[in-house]
N, C-alpha and C positions, 0 to 999 in steps of 0.2 A: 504493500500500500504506500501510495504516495507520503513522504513525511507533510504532515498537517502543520499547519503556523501557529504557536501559539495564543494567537490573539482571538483564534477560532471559539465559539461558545463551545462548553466542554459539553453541553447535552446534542447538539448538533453533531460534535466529534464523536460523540456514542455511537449515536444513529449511522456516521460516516462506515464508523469500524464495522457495525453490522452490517451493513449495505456488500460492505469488501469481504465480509468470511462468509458471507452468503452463498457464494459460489456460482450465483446467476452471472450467466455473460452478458455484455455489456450493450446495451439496448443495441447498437449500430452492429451490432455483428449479426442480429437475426432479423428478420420482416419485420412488417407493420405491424402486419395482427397480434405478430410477438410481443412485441414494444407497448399495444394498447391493455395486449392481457398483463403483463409484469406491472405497467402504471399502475392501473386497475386495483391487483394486488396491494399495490401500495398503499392506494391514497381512497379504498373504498373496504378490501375484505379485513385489511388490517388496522381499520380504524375504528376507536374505543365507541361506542355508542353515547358515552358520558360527555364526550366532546360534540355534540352535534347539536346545537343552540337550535332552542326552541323559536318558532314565528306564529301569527296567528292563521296563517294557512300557505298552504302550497297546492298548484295545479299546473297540471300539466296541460299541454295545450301544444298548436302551433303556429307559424305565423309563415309569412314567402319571405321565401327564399332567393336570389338569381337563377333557381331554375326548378321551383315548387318551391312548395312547402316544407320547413325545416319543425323538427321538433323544438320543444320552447317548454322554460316553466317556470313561472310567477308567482314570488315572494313578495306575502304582503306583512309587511311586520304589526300593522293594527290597521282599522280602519280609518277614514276619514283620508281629505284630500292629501297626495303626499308627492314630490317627485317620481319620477320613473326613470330608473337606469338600466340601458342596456349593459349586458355584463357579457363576456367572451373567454373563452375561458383557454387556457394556455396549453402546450405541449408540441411546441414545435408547427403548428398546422399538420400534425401526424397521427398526434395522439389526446387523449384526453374527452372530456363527454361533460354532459348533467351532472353526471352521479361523481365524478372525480371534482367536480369544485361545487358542490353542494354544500360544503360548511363556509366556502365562501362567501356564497349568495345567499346564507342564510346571517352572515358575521355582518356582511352592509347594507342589508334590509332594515338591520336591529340598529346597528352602531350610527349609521348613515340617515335612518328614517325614512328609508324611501322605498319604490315598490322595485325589485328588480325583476325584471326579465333576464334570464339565462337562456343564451341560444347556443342550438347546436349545431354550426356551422359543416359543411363539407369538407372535410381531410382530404390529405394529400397520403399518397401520392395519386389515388384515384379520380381525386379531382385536385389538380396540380393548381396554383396562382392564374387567373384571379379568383377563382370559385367561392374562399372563403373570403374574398375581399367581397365579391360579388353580396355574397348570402349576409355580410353584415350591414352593407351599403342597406340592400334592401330591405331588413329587420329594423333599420335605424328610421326608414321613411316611413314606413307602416306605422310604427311607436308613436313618430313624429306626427301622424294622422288621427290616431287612438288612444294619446293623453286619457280623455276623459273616463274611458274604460279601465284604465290601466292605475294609475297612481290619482289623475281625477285632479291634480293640480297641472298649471302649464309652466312645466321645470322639465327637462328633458338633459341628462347625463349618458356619459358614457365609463366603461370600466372595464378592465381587462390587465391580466397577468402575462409576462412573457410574447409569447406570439397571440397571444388576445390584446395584452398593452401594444400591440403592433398594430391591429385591426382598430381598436378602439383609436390610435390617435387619426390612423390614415381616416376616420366615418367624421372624426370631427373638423379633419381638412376639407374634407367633401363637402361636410352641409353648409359647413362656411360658404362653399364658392353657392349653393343652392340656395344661399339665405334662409335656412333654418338654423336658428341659432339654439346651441346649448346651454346647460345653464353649467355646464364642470366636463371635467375628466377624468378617471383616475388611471395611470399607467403603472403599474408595478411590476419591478425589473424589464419594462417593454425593451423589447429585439426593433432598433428605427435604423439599424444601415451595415447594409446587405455586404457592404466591402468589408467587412472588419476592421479596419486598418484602428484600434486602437489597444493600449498596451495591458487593461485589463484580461483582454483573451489571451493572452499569454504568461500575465501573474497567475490566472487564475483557474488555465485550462487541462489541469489535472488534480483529480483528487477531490474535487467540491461539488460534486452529484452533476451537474451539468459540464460534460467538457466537451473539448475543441473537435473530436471527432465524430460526438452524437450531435454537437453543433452541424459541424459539415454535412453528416449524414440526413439532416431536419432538411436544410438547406436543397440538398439532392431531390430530395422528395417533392416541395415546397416549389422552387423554380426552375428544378433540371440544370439545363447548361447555361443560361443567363450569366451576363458576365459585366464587366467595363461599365460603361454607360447605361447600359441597360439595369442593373442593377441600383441603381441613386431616380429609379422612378421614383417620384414620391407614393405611390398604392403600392411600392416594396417596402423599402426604403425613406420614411415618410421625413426624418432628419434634412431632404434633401427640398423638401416642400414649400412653399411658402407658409410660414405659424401667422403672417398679421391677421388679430381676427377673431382667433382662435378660441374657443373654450377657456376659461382658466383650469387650470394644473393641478393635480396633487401627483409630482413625481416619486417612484419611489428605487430607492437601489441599496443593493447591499454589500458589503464589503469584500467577501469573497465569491463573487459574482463574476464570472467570465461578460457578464451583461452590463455591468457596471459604466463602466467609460462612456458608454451609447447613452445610457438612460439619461449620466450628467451632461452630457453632451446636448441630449434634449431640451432638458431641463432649461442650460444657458442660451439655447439655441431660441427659447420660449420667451426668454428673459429679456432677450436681445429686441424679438418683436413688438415689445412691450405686452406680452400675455403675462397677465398676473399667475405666477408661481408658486409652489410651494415641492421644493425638494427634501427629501429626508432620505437621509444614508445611514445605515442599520449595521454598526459594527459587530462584526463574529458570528453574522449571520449569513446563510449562500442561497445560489438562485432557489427558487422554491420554496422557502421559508411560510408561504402563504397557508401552504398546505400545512405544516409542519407544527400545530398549535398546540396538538395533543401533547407531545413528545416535548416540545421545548417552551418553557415560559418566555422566552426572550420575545423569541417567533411569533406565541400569544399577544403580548405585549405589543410588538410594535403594528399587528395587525391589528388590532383595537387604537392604537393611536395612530393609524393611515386611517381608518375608518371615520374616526373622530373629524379629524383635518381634513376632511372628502364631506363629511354633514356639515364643515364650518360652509363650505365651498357652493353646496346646493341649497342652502337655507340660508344666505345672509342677513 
């Protein structure tokens, strides 16, 4: 096993050690289907029951897609009028579902006050770029149509982890230019630029649950051969975008994050266009930490305080 940094959270480095004497191989050495059952595993068969926050209802449902109907399911944490945020949920555009960030969308219905929609967008590599840009784009106008049904107040958010914080900023570049305006966004650890060239993927691309070659491998899946220029579209790439405009921000990243660099890179890139801000950087904690609440108080923690600062964001 990679030597870990001491600055790592020691509950985090538990969890690391067992991930490593596990014996499973390494998402990027076997298929999809592989990669979504092992997630699964993770972040759904092996998770405590005690940790999965109560709301005042959940239903499932669905809504269009770019090319049908996608499955869908809405978190209302009480009644009476409230925001509605779309929420997208992370794993590379490969992997991940409902049920893998269902403590999520159940942590900022409560923490945030608002209704969420959780979509289940189209993975790759069966539906390769743009499909799930496509299927959030269209999730986002529909919401945008349907306030009154949904949360019943006119507040419209966006939110997403990893390659959902990807999808999430690219829907809030978009409605900008549509003139549907939002009222937040939350991006956590979001994936905004397809080149890599920054030097966190390489502090941080071994050893810290997310590395450089299940990176590359997402990437394979996600855009195939895309390269140079083509890669800094901003619907990949959204770092490359115009921000004037934009949503306000609650960025988030974490220290040993191969994602890290891009996120703050974001962040200042939002700062620059005058989008009101707010970055938080989560020391001794790695990509994926969202999930990670049962297992680690830190993780807990900071995902109640990104919550907190995402309700300051949609209810000023």
């Amino acid at each position: 096993m990679t030597q870990l940094d001491p600055r790592l959270d020691p509950e985090i480095a538990v969890l690391l050690q067992f991930l490593d004497s596990s014996g499973a191989p390494p998402m990027h050495a076997g298929t999809p289907e592989q990669a979504r059952a092992g997630f699964r595993t993770l972040s759904v068969d092996l998770r405590d029951p005690a940790t999965v926050p109560d709301v005042a209802s959940v239903v499932d449902r669905t809504v269009p897609g770019g090319d049908g109907d996608l499955p869908a399911r809405v978190y209302r944490p009480h009644e009476g009028p409230l925001p509605t945020v779309l929420l997208f949920h992370g794993g590379g555009w490969v992997i991940g579902d409902l049920d893998t960030h269902d403590v999520m969308a159940r942590t900022i219905a409560n923490l945030a006050d608002c209704v969420v929609v959780s979509v289940d967008y189209r993975l790759a590599p069966e539906h390769p770029h743009p499909a799930a840009v496509d299927d959030a784009l269209a999730a986002a106008r529909w919401a945008a149509g349907h306030l009154d049904e949904l949360g019943g107040a006119d507040r419209l958010g966006v939110a997403g982890d990893s390659a959902g914080g990807n999808l999430a900023a690219i829907v809030a570049q978009v409605l900008r230019d549509e003139g549907t305006p939002l009222a937040g966004q939350l991006l956590v650890y979001p994936a905004t630029d397809f080149t890599g060239e920054h030097p966190s993927r390489a502090e941080n691309g071994e050893g810290y649950f997310l590395d450089t070659a299940t990176m590359l491998w997402f990437a394979e899946q996600y855009v195939g051969q895309l390269a140079g220029e083509e890669l800094t579209d901003p619907r990949i790439s959204p770092l490359y975008g115009d921000l004037a405009g934009v949503a306000p921000a609650v960025v988030v990243v974490a220290q040993f994050d191969p994602l890290r660099d891009e996120g703050t890179a974001y962040a200042e890139a939002l700062r620059k266009a005058g989008v009101p801000v707010q970055l938080r950087a989560y020391d001794g904690l790695i990509h994926g930490f969202v999930e990670m609440g049962g297992l680690c108080r830190a993780a807990k923690s900071a995902v109640e305080d990104t919550c907190r600062m995402f309700h300051d964001v949609l209810h000023p």
